[in-house]
Backbone bond lengths (Angstrom), bond angles and torsions (degrees), N, CA, C in turn:
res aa  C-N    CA-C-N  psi(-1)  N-CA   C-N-CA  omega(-1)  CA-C   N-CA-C  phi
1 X - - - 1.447 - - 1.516 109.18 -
2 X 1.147 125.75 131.21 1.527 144.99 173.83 1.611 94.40 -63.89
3 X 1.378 124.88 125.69 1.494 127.36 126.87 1.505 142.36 -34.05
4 X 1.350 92.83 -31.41 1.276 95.54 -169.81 1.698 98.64 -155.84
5 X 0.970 122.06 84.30 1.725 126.80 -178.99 1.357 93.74 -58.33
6 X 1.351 116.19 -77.03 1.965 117.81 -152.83 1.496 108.06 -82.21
7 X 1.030 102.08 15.63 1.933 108.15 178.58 1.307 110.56 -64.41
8 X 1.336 167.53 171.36 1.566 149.51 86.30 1.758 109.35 -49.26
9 X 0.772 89.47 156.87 1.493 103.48 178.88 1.821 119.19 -87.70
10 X 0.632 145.71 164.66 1.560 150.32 -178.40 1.586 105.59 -113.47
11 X 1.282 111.22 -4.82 2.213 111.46 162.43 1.446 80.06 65.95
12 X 1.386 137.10 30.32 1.534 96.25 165.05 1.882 105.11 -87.19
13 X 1.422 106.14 -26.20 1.643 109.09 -163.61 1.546 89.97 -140.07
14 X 1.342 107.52 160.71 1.221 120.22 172.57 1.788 114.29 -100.30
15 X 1.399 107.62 139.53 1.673 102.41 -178.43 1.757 123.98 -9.27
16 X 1.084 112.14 159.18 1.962 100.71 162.02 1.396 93.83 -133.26
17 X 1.290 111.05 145.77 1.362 118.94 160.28 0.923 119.47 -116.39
18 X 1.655 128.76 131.96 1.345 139.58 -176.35 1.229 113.48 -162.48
19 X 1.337 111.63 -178.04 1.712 127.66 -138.20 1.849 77.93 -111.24
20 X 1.435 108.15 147.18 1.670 128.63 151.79 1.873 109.28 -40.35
21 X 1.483 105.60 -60.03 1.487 115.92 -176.66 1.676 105.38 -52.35
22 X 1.363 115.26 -37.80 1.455 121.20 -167.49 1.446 118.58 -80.87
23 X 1.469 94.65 -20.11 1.571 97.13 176.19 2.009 109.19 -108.64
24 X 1.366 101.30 -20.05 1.577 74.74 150.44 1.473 133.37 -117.99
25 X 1.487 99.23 36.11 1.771 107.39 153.37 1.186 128.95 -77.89
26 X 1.293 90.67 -30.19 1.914 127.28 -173.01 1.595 83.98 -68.57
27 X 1.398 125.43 -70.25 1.202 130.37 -160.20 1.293 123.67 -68.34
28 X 1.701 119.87 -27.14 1.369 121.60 161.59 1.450 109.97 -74.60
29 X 1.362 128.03 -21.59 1.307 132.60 -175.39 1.567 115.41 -60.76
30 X 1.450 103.09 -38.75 1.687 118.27 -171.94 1.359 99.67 -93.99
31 X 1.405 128.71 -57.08 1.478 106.32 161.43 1.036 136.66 -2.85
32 X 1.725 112.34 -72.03 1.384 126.57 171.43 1.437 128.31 -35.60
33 X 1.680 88.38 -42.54 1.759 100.67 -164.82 1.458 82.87 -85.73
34 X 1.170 131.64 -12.42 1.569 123.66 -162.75 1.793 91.16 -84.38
35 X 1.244 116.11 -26.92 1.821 129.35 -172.24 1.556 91.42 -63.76
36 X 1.255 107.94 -86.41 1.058 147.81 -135.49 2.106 85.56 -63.01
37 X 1.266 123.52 -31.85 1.675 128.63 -167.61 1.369 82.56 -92.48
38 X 1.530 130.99 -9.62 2.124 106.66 -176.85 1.508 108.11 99.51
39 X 1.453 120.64 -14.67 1.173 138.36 -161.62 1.259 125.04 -94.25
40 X 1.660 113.32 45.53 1.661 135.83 -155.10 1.857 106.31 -72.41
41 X 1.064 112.04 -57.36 1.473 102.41 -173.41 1.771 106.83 -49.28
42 X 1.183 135.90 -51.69 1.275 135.75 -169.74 1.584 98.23 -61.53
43 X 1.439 116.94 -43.94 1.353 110.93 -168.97 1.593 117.73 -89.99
44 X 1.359 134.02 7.91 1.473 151.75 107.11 1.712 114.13 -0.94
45 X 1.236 106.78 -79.91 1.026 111.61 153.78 1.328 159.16 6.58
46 X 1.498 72.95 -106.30 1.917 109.97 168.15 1.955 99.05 -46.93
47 X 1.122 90.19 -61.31 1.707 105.38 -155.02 1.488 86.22 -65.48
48 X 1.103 158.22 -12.78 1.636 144.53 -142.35 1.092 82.25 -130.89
49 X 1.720 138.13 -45.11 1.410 107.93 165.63 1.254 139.47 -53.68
50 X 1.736 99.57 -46.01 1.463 95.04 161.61 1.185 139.64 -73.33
51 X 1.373 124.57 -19.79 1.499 128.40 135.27 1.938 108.17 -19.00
52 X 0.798 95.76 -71.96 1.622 104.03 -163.13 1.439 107.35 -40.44
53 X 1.109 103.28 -64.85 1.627 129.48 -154.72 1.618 81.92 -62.84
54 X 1.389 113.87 -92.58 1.687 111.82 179.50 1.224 121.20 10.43
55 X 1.583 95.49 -67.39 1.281 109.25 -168.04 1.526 132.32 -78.37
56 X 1.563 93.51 0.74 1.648 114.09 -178.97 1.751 90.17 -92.48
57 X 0.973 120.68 -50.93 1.615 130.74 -164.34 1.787 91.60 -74.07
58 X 0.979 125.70 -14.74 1.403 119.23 178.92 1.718 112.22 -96.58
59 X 1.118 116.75 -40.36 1.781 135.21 145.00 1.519 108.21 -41.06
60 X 1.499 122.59 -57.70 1.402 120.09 -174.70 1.571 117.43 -68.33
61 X 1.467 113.76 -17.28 1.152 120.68 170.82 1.881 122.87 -98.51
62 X 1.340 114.51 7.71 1.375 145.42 140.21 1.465 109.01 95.25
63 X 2.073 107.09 35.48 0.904 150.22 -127.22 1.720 95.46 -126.56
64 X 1.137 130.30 146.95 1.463 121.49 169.83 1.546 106.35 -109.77
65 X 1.628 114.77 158.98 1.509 121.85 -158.76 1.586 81.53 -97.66
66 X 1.610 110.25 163.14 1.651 98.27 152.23 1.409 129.91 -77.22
67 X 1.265 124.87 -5.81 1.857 102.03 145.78 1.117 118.86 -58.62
68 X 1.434 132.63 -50.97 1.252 128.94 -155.31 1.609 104.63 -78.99
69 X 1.390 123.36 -8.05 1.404 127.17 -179.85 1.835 105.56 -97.72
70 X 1.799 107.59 -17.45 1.543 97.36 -162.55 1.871 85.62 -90.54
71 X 1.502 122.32 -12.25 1.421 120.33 -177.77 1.327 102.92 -79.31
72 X 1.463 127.89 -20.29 1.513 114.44 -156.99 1.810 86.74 -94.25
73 X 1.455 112.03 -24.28 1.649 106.97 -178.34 1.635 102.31 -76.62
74 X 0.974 119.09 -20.73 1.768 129.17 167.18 1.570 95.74 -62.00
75 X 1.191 114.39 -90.60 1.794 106.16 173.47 1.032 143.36 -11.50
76 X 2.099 109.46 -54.20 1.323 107.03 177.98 2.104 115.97 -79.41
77 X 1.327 90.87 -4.91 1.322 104.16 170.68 1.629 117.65 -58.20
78 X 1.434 98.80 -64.03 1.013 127.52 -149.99 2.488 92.35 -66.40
79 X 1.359 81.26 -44.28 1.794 103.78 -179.78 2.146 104.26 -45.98
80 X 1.605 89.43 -51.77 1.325 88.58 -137.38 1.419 85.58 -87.93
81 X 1.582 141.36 -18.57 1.161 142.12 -162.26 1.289 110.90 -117.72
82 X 1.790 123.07 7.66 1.419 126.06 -169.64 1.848 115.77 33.69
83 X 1.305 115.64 -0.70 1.752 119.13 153.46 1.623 107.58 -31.94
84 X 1.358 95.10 151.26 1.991 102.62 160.83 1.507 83.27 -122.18
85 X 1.745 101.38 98.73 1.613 104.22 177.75 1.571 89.56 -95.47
86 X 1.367 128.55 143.42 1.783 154.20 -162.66 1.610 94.49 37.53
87 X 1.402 80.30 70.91 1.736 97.21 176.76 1.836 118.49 39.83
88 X 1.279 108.40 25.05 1.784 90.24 -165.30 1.398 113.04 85.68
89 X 1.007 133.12 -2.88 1.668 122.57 -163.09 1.410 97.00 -73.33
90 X 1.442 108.35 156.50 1.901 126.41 -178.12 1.904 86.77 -82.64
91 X 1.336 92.42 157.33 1.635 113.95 171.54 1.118 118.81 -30.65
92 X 1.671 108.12 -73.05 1.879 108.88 176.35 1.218 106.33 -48.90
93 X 1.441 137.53 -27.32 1.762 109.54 -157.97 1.686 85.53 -86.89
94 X 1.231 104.04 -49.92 1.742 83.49 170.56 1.839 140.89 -34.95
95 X 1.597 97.61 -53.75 1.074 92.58 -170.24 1.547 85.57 -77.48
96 X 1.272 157.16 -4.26 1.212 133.34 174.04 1.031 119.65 -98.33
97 X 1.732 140.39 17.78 1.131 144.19 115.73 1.616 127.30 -55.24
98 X 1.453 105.05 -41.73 1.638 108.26 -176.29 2.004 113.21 -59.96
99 X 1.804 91.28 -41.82 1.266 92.28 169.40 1.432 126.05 -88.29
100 X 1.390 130.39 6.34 1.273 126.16 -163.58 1.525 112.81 -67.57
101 X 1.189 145.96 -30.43 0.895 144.40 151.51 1.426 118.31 -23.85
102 X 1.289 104.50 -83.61 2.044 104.96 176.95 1.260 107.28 -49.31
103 X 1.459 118.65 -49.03 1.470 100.66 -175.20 1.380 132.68 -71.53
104 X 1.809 113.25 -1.26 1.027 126.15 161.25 1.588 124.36 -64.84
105 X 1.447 94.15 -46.03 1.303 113.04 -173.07 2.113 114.11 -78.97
106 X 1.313 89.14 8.65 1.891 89.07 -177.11 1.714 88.72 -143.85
107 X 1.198 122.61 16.89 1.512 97.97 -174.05 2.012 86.76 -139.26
108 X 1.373 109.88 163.16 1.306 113.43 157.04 1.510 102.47 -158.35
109 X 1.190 114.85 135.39 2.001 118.53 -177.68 1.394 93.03 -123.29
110 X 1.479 88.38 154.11 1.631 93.27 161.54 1.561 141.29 -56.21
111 X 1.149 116.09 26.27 1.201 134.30 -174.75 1.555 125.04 -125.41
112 X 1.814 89.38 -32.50 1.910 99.62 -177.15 1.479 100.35 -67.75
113 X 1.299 100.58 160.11 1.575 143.19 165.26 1.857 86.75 -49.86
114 X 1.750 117.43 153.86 0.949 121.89 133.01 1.387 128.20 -80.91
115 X 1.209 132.14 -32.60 1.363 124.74 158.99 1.198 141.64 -93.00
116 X 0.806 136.43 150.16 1.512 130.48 -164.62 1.319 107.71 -124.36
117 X 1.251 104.65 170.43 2.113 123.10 -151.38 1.873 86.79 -135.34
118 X 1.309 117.48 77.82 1.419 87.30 168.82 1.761 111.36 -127.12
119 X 1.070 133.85 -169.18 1.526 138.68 161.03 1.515 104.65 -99.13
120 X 1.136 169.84 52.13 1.149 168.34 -159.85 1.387 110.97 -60.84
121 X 1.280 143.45 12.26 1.369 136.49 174.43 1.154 86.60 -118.39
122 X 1.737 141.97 -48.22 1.678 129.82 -168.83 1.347 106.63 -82.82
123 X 1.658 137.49 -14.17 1.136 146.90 -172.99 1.927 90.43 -91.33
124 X 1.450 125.33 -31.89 1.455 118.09 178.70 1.857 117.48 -88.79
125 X 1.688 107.23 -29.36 0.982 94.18 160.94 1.331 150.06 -84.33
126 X 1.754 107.75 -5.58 1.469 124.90 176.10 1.522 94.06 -78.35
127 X 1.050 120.09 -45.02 1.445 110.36 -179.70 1.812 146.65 -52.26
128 X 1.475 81.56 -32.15 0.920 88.97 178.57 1.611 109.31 -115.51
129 X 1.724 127.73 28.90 1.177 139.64 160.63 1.519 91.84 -83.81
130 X 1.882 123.16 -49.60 1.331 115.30 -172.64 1.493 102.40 -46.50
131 X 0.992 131.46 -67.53 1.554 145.64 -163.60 1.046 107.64 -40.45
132 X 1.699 111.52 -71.62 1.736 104.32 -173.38 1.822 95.78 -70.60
133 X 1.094 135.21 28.78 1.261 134.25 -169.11 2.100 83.54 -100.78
134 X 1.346 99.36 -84.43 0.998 110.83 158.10 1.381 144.55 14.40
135 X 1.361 91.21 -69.20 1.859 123.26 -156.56 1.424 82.84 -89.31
136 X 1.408 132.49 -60.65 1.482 124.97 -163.42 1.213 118.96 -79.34
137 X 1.470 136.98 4.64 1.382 150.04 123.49 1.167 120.11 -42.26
138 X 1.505 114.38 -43.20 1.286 116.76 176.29 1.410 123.71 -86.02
139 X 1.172 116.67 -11.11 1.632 138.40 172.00 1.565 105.04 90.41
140 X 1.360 106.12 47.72 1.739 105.02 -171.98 1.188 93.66 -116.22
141 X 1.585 118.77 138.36 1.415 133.84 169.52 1.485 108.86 -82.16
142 X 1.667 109.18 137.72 1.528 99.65 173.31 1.642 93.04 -105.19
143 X 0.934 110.96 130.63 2.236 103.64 167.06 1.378 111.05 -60.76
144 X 1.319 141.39 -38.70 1.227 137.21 173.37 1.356 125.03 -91.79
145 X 1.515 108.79 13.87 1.342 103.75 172.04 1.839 126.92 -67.34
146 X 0.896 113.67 -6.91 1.380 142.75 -157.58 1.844 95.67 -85.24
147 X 1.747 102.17 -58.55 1.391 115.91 -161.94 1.697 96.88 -77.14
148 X 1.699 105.71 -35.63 1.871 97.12 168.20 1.168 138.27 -55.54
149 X 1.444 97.44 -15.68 1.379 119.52 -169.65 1.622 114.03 -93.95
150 X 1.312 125.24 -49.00 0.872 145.15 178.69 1.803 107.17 -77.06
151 X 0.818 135.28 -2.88 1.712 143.67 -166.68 1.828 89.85 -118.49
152 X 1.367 117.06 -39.34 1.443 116.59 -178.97 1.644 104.39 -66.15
153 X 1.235 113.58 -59.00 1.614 115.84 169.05 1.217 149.10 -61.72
154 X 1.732 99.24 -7.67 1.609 119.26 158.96 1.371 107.82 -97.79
155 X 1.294 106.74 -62.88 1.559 86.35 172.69 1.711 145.81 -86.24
156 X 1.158 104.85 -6.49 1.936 119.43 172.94 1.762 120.29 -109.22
157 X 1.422 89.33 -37.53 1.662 86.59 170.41 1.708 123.51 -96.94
158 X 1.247 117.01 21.24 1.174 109.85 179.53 1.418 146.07 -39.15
């Protein structure tokens, strides 16, 4: 699929073609480095796209994402212990809390707040646990998963 059918081009580069998986490896990849530089709101983002996408390509393969696997462990909770564990809420309000963050951070309606209330380092690192959550379901290597990992245990798990 073309990006951009009716565009002209500017001749600086010629088209690229690539895979969904390739561009959000690329995208959890920079995240990281986006973590790891202090540089959380941009890497919010990054990582929630590739969250997304993953997790569509993990659905298309008839495959469950890890939201849709951390809701079904919400369910059997909810089954076996008669609890209203996240109060009872239906799926979407869930997943539209889990994501509210990114979608804060890429969306504005006539209704939102101009300012926002967020944590941006725990809103970047859940995110991008979904992702490499994701990616290694899907059998995708991240190269910096190693340095996310290791930066979490020097500096948060001490």
């Amino acid at each position: 699929m073309n990006a951009s059918p009716n565009m002209t081009t500017q001749g600086f580069e010629d088209d690229t073609q690539i895979t969904k998986g390739e561009i959000a490896k690329i995208q959890l990849a920079e995240a990281i480095n986006l973590l790891l530089a202090g540089k959380y709101l941009c890497a919010i983002t990054l990582a929630g796209a590739a969250e997304e996408v993953l997790g569509r390509l993990l659905n298309q393969r008839g495959e469950i994402s890890v939201v849709e696997k951390s809701f079904q462990s919400i369910q059997n909770i909810r089954e076996k212990t008669g609890l209203s564990v996240m109060r009872g809420k239906p799926k979407n309000e869930i997943f539209n809390e889990w994501n509210s963050a990114r979608n804060t951070l890429k969306h504005h309606g006539k209704t939102n707040d101009e300012i926002v209330t967020i944590n941006l380092f725990d809103e970047t690192y859940w995110m991008i646990k979904r992702g490499l959550a994701n990616a290694e379901r899907l059998g995708i290597s991240i190269k910096n998963q190693i340095d996310f990992e290791n930066w979490i245990i020097v500096n948060i798990n001490m």
